[in-house]
LUMPA-766320 format. One record per residue (C-alpha): residue in one letter; z, x, y. Coordinates in steps of 0.25 Angstrom, whole numbers, m for minus. Each point is the difference from the previous one (the first is absolute). Layout:
N
rest|w|u|v
a|Z|X|Y
...
//
This chain:
167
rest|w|u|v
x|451|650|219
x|2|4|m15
x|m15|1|m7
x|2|m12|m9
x|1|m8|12
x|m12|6|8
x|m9|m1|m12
x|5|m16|0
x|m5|m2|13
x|m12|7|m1
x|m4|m9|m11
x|4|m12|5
x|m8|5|14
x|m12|2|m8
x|2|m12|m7
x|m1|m10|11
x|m12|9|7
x|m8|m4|m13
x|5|m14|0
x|m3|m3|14
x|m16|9|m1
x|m2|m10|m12
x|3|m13|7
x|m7|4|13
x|m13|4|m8
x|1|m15|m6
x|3|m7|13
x|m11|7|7
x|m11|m1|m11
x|m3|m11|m8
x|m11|m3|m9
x|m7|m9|m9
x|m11|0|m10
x|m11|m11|m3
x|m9|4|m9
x|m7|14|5
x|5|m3|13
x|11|6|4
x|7|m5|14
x|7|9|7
x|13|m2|11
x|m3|m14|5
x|7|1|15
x|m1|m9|13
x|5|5|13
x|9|m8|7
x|m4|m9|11
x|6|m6|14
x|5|m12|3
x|m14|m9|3
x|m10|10|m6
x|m9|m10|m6
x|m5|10|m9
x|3|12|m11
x|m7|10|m9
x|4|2|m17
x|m4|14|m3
x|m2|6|m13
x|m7|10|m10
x|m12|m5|m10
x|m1|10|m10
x|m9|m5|m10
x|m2|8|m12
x|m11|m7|m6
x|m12|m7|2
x|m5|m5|12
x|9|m14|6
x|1|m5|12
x|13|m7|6
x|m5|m14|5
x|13|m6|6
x|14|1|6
x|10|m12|3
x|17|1|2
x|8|m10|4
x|2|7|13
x|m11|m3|8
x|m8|m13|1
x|m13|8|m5
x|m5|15|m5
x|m11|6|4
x|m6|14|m5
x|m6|10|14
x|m6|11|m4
x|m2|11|12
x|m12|9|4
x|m3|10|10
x|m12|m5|13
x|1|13|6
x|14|2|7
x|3|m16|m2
x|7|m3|m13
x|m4|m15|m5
x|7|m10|m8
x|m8|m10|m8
x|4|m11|m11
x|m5|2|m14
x|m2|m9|m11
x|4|10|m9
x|3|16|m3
x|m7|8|m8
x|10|9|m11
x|m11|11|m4
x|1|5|m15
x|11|12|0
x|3|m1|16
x|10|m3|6
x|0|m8|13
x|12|0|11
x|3|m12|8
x|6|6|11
x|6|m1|15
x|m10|0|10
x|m11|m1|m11
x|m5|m10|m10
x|12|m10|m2
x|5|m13|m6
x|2|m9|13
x|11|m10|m2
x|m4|m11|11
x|8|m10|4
x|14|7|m2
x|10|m12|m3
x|12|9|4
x|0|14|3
x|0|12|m8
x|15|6|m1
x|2|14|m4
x|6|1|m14
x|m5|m12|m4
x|m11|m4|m10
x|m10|m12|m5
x|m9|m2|m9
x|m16|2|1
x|m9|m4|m10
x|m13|8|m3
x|m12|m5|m6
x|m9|10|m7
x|m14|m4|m4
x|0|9|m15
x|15|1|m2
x|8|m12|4
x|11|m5|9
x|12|8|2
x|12|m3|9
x|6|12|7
x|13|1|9
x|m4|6|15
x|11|7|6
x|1|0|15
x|2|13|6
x|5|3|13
x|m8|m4|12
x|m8|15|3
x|m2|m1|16
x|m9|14|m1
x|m10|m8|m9
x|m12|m6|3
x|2|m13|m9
x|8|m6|10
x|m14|m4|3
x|m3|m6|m11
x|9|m12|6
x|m10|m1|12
x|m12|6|m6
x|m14|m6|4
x|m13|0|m6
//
């Protein structure tokens, strides 16, 4: 192969290796900012046929005063509730919350097999690669909508529980 060639090829090769890091670090993490809220990778996990039930994950990361995120509703599911989990010695509970609290300069993680967005009444299920629309109502900062991205359904996590959960 002469060196002119070789030296094609390795540009092209690197080339596409940073064309296809880039679009994966965009398909995988999306944001949004409203006001000092920033709202990190909204993701849903996707559900089976008849599962009457899914969780909406995502990061809260308020940058400034204290807020507090008073609602959730999408098109998805017939309503939305807010769980937020606790430890009662080796029992993890669930409960329903009117609202969660965003502290000044934390960040706070709504997570599988922890607090959680519960979308109740799923009108279809949730299909991998697909994505819909969840409104969030913050007490301070406003309403946003975000797009939530499901994700594959992940058999070794304990959100599958979140389908069937009781309280």
């Amino acid at each position: 192969m002469r060196p002119m060639t070789s030296l094609r090829l390795l540009i092209a090769s690197f080339i596409a290796g940073a064309s296809l890091a880039f679009a994966s670090t965009f398909a995988c993490a999306h944001g949004y900012k409203l006001g000092a809220i920033a709202i990190g990778h909204p993701f849903a996990q996707a559900t089976l046929p008849g599962q009457p039930n899914g969780g909406a994950y995502l990061k809260l990361d308020n940058q400034g005063g204290a807020d507090k995120l008073l609602s959730a509703s999408t098109p998805v599911s017939k309503s939305v509730e807010m769980h937020m989990t606790s430890m009662d010695g080796d029992v993890m509970r669930m409960r329903q919350v009117d609202a969660i609290e965003l502290p000044a300069n934390k960040v706070v993680e709504l997570k599988p097999g922890a607090s959680h967005i519960m979308l109740v009444g799923l009108k279809a299920p949730l299909k991998e690669g697909e994505s819909f629309p969840l409104t969030l109502k913050f007490e301070k900062a406003g309403e946003v909508v975000v797009d939530v991205k499901v994700q594959p359904l992940q058999a070794t996590q304990p959100s599958q529980a979140a389908s069937a959960h009781h309280h």
